[in-house]
N, C-alpha and C positions, 0 to 999 in steps of 0.2 A: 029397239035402238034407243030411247026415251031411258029408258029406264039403264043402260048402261052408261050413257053418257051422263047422268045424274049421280050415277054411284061416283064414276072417276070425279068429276065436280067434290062432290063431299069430301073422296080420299084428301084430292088437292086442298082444301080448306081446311080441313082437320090438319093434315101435314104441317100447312103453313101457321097455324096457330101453334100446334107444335113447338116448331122453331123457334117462329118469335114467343113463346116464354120460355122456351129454354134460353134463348136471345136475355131475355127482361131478366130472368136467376140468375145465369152466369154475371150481367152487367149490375142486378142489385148485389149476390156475392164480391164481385170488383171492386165496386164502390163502399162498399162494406170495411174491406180489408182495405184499400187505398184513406180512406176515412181512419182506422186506426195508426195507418201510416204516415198522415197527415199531422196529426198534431204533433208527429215526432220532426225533428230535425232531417232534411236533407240527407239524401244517401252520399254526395260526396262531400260533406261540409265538414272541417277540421276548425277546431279551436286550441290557435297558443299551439298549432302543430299536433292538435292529437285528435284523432279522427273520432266523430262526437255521432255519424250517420246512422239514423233511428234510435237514434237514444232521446229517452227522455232529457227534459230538463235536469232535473234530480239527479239522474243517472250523468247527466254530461257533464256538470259539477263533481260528483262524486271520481267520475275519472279523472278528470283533471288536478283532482285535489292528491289522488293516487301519483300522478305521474311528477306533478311537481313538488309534491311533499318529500319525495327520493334525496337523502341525505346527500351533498354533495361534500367529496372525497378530497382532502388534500393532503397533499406529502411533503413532510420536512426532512430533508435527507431519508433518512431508512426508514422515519416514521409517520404513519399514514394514521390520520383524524379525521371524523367524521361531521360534519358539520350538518346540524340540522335546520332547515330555512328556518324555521319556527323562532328559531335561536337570534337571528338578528331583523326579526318581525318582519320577514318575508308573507308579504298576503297576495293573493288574486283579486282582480276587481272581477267580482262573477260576473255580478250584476251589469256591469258596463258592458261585460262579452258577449252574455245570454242575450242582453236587448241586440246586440249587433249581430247573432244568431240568431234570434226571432223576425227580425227587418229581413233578414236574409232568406229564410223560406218563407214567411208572406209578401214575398217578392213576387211571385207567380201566384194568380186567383187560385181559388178549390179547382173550378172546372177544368181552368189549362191545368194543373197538375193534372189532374184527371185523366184528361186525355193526353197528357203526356206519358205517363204513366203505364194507360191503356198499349199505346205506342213502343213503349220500352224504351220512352228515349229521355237520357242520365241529361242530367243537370250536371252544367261545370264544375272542376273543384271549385272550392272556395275556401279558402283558411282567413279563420277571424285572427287579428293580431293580440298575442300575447300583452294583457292590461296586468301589471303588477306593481308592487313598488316593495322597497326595505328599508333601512333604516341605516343607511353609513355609519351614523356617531355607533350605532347598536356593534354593528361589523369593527370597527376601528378599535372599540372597546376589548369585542371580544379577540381580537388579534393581540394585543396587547396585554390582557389578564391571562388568557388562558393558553396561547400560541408560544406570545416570545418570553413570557417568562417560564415557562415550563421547558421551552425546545433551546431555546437561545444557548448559547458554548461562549462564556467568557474567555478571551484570549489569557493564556500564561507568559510572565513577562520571563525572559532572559537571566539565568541566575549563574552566579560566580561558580566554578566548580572548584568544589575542598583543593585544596593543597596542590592546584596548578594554578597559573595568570589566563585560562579560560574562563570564558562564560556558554554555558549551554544555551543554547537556542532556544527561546519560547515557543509556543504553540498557538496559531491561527485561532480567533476567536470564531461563532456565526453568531449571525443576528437578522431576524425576520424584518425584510424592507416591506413594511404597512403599508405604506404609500401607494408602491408597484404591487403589491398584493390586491388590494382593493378592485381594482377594478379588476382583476383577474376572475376573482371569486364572484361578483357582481355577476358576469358574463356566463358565469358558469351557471350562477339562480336563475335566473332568465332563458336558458338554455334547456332545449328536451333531450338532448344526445352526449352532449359534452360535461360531464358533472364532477369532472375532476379538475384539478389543480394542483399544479408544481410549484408549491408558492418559492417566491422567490428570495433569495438570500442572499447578505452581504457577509464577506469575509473580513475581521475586524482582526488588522496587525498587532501583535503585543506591544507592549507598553514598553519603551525604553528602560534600561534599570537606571534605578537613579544615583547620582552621585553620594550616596551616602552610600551605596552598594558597594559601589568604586573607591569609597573611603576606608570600608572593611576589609575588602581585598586586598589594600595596599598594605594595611595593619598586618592582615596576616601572612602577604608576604615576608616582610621584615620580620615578624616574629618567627616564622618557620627558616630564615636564614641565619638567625643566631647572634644578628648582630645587636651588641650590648653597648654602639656609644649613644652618641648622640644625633639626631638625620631630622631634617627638617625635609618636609615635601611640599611644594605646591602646584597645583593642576587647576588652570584659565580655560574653560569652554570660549573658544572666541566666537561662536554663534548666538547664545542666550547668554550670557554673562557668568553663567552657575563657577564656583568654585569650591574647588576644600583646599584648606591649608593646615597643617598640624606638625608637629616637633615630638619626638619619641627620646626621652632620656632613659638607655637599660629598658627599655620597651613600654615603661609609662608615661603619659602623656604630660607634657607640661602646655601648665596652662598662660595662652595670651589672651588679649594684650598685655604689658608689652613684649615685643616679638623676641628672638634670640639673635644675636649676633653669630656671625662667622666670618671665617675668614674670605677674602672674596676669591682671593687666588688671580688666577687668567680670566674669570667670568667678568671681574671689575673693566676689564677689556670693551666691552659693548658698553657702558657709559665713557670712555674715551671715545669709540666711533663715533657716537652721539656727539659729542662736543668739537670733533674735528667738523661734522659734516654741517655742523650750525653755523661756521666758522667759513669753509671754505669758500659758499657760493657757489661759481659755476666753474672758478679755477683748479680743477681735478687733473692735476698733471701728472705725467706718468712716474715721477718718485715719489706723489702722494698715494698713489694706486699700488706703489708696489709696496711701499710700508703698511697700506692697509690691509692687505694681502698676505703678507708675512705675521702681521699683528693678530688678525685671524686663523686664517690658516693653517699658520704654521706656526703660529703661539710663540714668534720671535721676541723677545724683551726689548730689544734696542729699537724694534720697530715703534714699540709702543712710546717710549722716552721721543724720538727723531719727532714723532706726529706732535707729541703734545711742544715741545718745543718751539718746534717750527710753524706749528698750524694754531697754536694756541697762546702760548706764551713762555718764555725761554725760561723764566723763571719759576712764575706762580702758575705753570700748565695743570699740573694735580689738582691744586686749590679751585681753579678754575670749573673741572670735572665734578667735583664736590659741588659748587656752587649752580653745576647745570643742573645735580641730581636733585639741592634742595630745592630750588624753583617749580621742579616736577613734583614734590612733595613728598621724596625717598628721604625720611629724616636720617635712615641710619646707615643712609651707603655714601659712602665716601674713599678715596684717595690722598694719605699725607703726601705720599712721597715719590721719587720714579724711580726707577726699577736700578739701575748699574747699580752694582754693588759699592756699598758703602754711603747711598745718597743719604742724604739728612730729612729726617722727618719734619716736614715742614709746619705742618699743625697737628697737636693732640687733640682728637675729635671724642667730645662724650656724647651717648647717643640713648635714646629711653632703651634700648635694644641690650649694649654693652656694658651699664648699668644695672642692669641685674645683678644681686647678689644669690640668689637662689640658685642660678645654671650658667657655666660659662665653657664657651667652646676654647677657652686661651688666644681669642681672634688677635691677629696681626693687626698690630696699632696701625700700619701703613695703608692698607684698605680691607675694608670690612663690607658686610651687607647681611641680607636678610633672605631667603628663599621667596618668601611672598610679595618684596621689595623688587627682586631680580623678575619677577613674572609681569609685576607691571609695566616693569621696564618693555621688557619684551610684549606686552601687551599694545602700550603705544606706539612700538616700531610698527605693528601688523595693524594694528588702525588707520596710522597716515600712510602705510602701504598701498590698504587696499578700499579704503572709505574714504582717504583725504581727511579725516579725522582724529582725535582722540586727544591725548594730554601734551604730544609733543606738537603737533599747530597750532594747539590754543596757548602753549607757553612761550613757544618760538617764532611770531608770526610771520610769515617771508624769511625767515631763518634760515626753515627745514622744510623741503615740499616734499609731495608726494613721493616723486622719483626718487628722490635720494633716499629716503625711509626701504624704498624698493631696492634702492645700490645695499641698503645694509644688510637685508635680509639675503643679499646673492652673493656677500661675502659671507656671512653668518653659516649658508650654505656647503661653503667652500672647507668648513672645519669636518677634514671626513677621518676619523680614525677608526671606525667601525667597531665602537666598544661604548661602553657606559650606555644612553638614549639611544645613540645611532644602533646599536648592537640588537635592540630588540624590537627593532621594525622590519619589516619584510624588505630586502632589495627593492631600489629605487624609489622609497619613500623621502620625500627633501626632507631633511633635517636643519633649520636654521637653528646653529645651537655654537654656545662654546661652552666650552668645559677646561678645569684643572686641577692638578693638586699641587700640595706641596709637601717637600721632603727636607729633614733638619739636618743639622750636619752629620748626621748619622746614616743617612740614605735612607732615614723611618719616615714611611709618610703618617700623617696626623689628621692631614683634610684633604676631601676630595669632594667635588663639583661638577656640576653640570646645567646649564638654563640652555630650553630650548624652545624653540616653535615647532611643532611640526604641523605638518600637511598629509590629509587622509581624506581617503575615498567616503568616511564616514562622518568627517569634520576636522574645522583643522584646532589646537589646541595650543597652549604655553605648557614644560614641565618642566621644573627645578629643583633639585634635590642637592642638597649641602650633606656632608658626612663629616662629624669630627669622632675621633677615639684619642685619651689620654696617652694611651700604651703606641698602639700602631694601628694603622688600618695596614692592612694584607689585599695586598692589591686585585687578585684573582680574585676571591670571595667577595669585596665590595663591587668590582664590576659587573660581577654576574649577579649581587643583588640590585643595582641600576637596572643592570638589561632586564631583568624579572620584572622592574616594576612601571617598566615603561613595553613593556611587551603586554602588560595587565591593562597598563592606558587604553594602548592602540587598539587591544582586544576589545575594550569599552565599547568605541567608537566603531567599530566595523563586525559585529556581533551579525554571524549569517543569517539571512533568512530563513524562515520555519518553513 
């Protein structure tokens, strides 16, 4: 009995030694591998978002440097650029990361890892934040040398088309907004998932054509219509002040100053309104209103004599009008005489204008003017119209007010024969304009006329064109070259969008 219960005693000891060093192997193997696992990073530990767990230090750099060194992608319209961080001295702060990943697994001693470990039981995530920095001026630079002068689409300005009063439409410019880019692309370095960008773009309107464009066009209208006398044109931008004015004799240019005389015709008309309305005050009775009315509108002659008579002076009414235009600074538009036949020319006016011996239109000694003359005029009605301003408040003080300058333009209005300026504007565009000609006792006209304002969707403008021919002017072919070249204006002005 002694001796069996001694054996089982030994088995049991032996057994139990056993164990516990298979116990002490397994737990020195454990600790062995948990040791080499130890000096590495955290099983769930992410840095700057990219999972770093049992990686060396080395190695946790090294990835990192992989994932954010990833060129990031940007696209300008259909073309796609690569941007490499490097490029606008995109760096990592390792060092700042690694230390805040080293604090982070010597957070827990060796042993509780250990036995954590032993346990199977994970450590929370934890993600270190992304430490970087770039260089903006680096970024701004490179948008600018390499981006928008390579990608960038200058806008095409609006050009005259050959041998119509059109202008083709220019083309939309782009151009890379740097500003808004910026921080796009910023967000995009810093970013582990998101590496592209749309960079963003400004569409850049074409350039208006310029009046010297509009000076070409008019040239070659008048040359491609054949006409061979003599046409004075001018065109007032009343928004920027811009103008051209120029005189075609047989389709070569004469040169001013000084300007060329013509005949004024029915245009001399709008310096009579001018001096009735400086005159009248606020006494606007109903036979001043309807001689004004006729006087415009319907280019009555006796309206014109009735007004300067009765509203100006019975005698010296012309001389009068003459003496409003000089005050305004019109040296060479004047009125001798009034209109019924047979009046007496009251003064012979010499003008730097009619004076010229090198070009002359044969202007009527009774009223003359000047196309550049007529525009100002017309310029200062649409100043005290609509600024309270311009040459006729400053000459006329309490004279001439606003509203009335406003009554002129809404009789000027009223001149509708739907030919000459009016002719080549689209339906219901205002035209404050008068126009005229005149015919010898022959029934030959000689000179024909037009000063207008108009009113447009795309600005409003002054256009005056005088015509004289020695022979005849032919009245269909001068109209339709008016409407041509005030259909070219308009066109100017209201040129569609691209």
């Amino acid at each position: 009995m002694r001796s069996r219960s001694k054996g089982s005693f030994s088995f049991l000891r032996w057994g139990s030694l056993l164990f516990l060093l298979l116990a002490v192997v397994v737990t020195v193997l454990q600790l062995v591998r948990f040791s080499r696992l130890w000096i590495n990073f955290p099983t769930n530990l992410s840095m700057a978002g990219v999972p770093i767990g049992q990686l060396s230090r080395q190695a946790a750099v090294e990835r990192l440097l992989t994932v954010y060194s990833e060129p990031v992608e940007l696209t300008y319209n259909e073309s796609v650029i690569q941007l490499e961080p490097n490029t606008v001295g995109f760096t990592l702060d390792n060092e700042a990361m690694l230390a805040a990943a080293e604090q982070q697994r010597t957070r827990t001693s060796f042993w509780q890892g250990f036995w954590n470990y032993l346990w199977n039981r994970q450590s929370s995530a934890t993600n270190i934040p992304l430490r970087a920095s770039y260089s903006e001026d680096r970024l701004r630079a490179y948008l600018e040398s390499e981006i928008s002068s390579r990608y960038d689409q200058l806008p095409t300005s609006a050009v005259p088309v050959v041998g119509t009063t059109n202008f083709q439409a220019g083309n939309t410019g782009s151009q890379l907004d740097v500003d808004r880019a910026i921080p796009l692309i910023e967000s995009a370095l810093f970013s582990l998932s998101q590496r592209s960008v749309v960079l963003p773009i400004k569409r850049t309107n074409p350039s208006h054509p310029t009046m010297q464009n509009l000076e070409v066009l008019l040239k070659q209208t008048i040359d491609l219509s054949g006409f061979d006398g003599i046409i004075g044109v001018d065109v007032e931008d009343l928004q920027n002040g811009e103008s051209i004015s120029f005189i075609l004799n047989g389709g070569e240019q004469v040169a001013t100053p000084p300007d060329v005389a013509f005949t004024a015709s029915s245009t001399i008309k709008i310096p009579i309104m001018i001096s009735v309305f400086r005159r009248i005050g606020d006494s606007l009775d109903a036979e001043t209103t309807k001689n004004l009315e006729d006087m415009i509108a319907k280019s009555i002659n006796p309206a014109s004599d009735w007004l300067m008579q009765n509203k100006i002076d019975r005698n010296q009414g012309p001389l009068l009008v003459t003496d409003d235009m000089q005050t305004l600074g019109l040296v060479n538009t004047f009125l001798g005489g009034y209109f019924y036949a047979g009046a007496p020319l009251l003064q012979q006016f010499q003008t730097p204008a009619n004076q010229r011996t090198d070009i002359s239109t044969d202007p009527d000694p009774y009223s003359q003017t000047t196309p550049s003359e007529m525009a100002l005029l017309l310029k200062d009605i649409y100043q005290c119209a609509n600024q309270n301003g311009g040459s006729l408040i400053a000459a006329f003080p309490g004279e001439i007010t606003q509203a009335e300058c406003q009554s002129m333009i809404n009789y000027l209005v009223q001149d509708r024969i739907a030919l000459l300026i009016q002719a080549g504007v689209p339906d219901g565009t205002n035209v404050a304009h008068k126009h005229g000609w005149v015919t010898d006792l022959y029934g030959v006209i000689h000179d024909m006329s037009d000063a207008a304002i108009v009113f447009t969707p795309g600005g409003d403008y002054t256009f005056t064109v005088y015509m004289y021919h020695p022979v005849q002017i032919v009245f269909d072919p001068a109209n339709q070259l008016v409407k041509d070249l005030s259909q070219a204006i308009y066109n100017y002005y209201n040129i569609p969008s691209p």
